[in-house]
N, C-alpha and C positions, 0 to 999 in steps of 0.2 A: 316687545310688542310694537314700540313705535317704529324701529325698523323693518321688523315686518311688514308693515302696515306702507313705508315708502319702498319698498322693497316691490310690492304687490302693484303700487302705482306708474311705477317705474317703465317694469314689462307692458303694464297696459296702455301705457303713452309710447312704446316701441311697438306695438299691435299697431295702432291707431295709426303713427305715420308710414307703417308699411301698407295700411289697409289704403292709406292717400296716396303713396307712392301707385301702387297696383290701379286707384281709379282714374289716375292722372294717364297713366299709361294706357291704359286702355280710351281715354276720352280723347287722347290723339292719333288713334287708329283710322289710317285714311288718310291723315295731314300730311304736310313737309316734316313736321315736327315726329311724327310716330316713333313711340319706343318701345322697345319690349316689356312685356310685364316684368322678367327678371332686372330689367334696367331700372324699373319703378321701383319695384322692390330695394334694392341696396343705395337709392336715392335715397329712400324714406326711411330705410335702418341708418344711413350717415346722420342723417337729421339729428334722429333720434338719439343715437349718440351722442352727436355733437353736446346738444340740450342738455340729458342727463350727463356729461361732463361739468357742461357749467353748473347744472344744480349744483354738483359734487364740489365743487370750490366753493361754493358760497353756502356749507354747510357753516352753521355756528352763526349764521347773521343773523340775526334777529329786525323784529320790525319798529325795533326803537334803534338801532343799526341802520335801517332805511331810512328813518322818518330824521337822522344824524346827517348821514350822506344826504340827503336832500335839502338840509338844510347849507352843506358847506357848496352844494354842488348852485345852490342858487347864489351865494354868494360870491362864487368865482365866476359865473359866467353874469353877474350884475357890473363885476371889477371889468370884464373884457368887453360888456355892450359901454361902459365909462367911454373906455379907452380908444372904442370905435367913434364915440361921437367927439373927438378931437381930433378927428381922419388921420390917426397916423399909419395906415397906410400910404397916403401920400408923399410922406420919405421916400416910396420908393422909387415916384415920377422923379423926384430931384435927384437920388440917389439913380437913378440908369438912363437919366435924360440925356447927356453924350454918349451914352455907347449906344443907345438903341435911338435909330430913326422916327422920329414920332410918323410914321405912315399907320394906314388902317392896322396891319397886320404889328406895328410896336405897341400899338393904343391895346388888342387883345392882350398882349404878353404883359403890358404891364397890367392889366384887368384880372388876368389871373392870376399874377404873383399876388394883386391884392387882396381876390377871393382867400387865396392859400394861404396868405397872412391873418386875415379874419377867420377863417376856420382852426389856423392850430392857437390862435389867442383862444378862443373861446373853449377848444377842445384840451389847452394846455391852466389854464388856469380855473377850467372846471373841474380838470383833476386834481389838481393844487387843491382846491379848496374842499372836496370831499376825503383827500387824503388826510391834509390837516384835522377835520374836524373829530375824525374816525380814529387820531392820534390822541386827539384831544379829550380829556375827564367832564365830567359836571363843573366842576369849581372852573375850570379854565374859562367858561362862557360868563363870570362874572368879571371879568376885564373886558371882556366884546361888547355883553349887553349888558350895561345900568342897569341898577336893583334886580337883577337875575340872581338868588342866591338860593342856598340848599335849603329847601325848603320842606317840611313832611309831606312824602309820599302818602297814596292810599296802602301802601304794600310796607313801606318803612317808617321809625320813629324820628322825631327829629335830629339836625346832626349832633354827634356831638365831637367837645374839642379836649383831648387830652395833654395834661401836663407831664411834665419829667418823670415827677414825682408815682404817679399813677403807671407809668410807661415801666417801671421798673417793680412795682409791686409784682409779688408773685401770684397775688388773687386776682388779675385781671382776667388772664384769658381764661380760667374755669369762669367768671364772670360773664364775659361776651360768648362762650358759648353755649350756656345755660339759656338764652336768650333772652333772660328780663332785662336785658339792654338794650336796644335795637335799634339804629339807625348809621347814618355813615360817619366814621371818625374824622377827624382833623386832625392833624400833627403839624405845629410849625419847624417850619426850616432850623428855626432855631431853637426849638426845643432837642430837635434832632442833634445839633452844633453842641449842644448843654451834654446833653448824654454823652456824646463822642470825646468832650473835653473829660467830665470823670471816667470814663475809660480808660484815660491815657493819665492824666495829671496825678489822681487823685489816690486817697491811702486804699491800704488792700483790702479795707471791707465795702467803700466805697467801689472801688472797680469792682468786684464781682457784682453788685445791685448793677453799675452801668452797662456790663455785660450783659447782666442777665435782660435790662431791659432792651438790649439788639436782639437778644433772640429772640423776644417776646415780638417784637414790630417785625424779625423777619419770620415768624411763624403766623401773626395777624396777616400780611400780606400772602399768604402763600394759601391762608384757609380760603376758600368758595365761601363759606358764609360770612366773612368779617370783610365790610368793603369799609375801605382806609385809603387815603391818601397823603401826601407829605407834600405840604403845598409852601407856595412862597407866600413872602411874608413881606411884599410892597405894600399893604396897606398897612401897616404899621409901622412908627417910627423907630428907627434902631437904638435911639438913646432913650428911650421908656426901660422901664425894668422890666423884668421878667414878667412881674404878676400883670403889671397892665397892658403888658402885649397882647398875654393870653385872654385878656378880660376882652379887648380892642378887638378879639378873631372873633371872640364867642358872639359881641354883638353885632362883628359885620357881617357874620353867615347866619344868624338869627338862631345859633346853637348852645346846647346846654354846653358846661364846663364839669367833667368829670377830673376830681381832686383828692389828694390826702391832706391837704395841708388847708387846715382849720381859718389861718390869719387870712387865705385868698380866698379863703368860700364866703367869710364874713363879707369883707370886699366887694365881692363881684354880686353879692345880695344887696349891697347897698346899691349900686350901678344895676340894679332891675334885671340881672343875667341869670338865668336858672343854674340848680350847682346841682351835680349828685357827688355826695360827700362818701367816700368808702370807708372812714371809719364811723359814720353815723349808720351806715347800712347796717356796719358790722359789729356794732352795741346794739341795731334794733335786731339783729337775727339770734343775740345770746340768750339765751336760757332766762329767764325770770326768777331766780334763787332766793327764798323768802326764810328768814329766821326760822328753826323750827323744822324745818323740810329735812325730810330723809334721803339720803343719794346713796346708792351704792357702785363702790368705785376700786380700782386696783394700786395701792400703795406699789410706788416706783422706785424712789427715793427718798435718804434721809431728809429729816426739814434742819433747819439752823441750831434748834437744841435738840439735846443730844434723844427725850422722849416724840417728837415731832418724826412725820413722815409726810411725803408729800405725794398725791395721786392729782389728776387732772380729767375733765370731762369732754367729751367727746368735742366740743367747740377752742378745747387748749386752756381752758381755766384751770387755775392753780386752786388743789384744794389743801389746806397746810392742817393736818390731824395731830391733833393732842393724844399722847399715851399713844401712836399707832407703830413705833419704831418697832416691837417686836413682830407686827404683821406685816412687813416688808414683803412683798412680792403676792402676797396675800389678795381678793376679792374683800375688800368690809365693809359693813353698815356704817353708816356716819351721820349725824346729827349737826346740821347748821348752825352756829351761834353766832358768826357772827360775818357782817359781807364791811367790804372794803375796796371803794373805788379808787384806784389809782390809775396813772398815767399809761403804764402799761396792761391796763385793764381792771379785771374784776377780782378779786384775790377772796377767796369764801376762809373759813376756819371753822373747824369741827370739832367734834367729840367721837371718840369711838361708841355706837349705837350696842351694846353691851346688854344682851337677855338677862 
């Protein structure tokens, strides 16, 4: 629809400059200038092309892409009007004062080398600078401009900063693209350093987590809706430890810190830094399992004695059933007696629910 729709516009701005070329040509009928109407005609179809060529390059700019460019573009030509009023044009009087004659016609020559020096600084350095900036991320404008940092958008959540730890979990990315997370990531450099070391260094359950967590940051990068960046990490000191790097990012970007590890969420709470903890997320989205409750479930496996069988509920909870080893492979009723929190979660024990 939307191409259609410049598709439609398109023609009708090539109508429009041939209908100009045709009245130009006709309004010099009589003159020195007189053209044919077919000479007006393919004046105003070049136009017109020319135009929608350039539209066609500057597909995908957007007007925060302008409002970008206009910001580096005034800053290169602020560096070149600097640079003009220290007239260093003027090297060039000393630089060609013996070869050229200072008569009338050396004073133009060197008048215009000056022009042409003042024009391609200004034309050179205003490219420079809209290049740069159109290079350049969000975060990078917090070393140009003081207290410029990522801030909540009306469109995004505020940012947040992820650890190793989280970077390697396998529930993130169904997480971020669920969207109850929302706003732009952080990665420090050296977070990034940390993961590549257990990659390499580290025992072989260890490296597949660090693996897995590259693929994870190179599939974040590559989605359209997960904006991430992997940013340096000069504002923080390199003999700090780990946790207070990451603490030291979260409060210089005024972002939350997304975590598994319980000892830095305590921490960064004391230091007034907002945390979203992914194993508290993931103890408040379990099931609520109350002595007494009836579940029915599919015995998988044996449990440790030898009448024990074990089945699990759809969030991974282990259900360990008394008497249920002969229903092995079986759907059964089951009667909670008793729940049991452990490290590795919630562990229920049952009864077979028995008519």
């Amino acid at each position: 629809m939307h191409s259609t729709a410049v598709n439609i516009a398109r023609l009708l701005y090539l109508l429009v400059c041939q209908a100009a070329g045709v009245a130009i040509a006709l309004s010099t009928k009589g003159t020195q200038l007189e053209m044919s109407v077919a000479t007006g005609l393919t004046i105003g179809l070049a136009i017109g092309i020319i135009f929608i060529g350039i539209e066609r390059l500057t597909e995908g700019f957007t007007l925060r892409g302008l409002a970008t460019a206009s910001f580096g573009l005034g800053v290169g030509l602020f560096c070149a009007w600097l640079l003009t009023r220290v007239e260093i044009s003027k090297l060039l009087e000393l630089a060609f004062r013996d070869k050229i004659e200072m008569t009338e016609y050396g004073e133009t020559m060197v008048s215009s080398l000056r022009l042409a020096l003042d024009v391609t600084l200004f034309a050179s350095l205003g490219f420079l600078g809209v290049v740069l900036t159109l290079h350049s991320s969000r975060d990078d404008f917090a070393f140009i401009i003081p207290y410029v940092r990522f801030r909540q958008d009306a469109s995004s959540g505020q940012p947040i900063v992820l650890d190793a730890e989280t970077i390697m979990d396998g529930r993130i990315l169904g997480l971020l693209s669920s969207g109850f997370i929302s706003g732009r990531l952080i990665v420090g450099h050296f977070v990034l350093e940390e993961i590549q070391t257990l990659a390499i260094e580290s025992s072989s359950g260890q490296r597949q987590r660090a693996q897995r967590g590259l693929e994870n940051l190179e599939k974040m990068k590559s989605s359209p809706h997960i904006e991430i960046s992997i940013h340096d990490t000069r504002i923080v000191a390199e003999e700090q430890t780990l946790h207070s790097r990451l603490i030291e990012m979260a409060k210089f970007y005024g972002a939350r810190l997304l975590t598994l590890e319980d000892s830095l969420a305590k921490i960064a709470k004391l230091q007034s830094v907002s945390v979203l903890n992914l194993n508290e997320l993931d103890i408040a989205l379990r099931p609520s399992i109350a002595v007494g409750e009836r579940l029915r479930i599919v015995l998988v496996r044996p449990g440790k004695e030898e009448h024990q069988a074990v089945g699990y509920l759809p969030d991974g909870t282990m259900i360990v059933v008394n008497q249920g080893a002969s229903e092995m492979g079986h759907a059964v009723d089951v009667v909670v007696v008793t729940t049991l929190q452990t490290a590795g979660g919630m562990l229920i024990f049952g009864e077979m629910d028995r008519p």
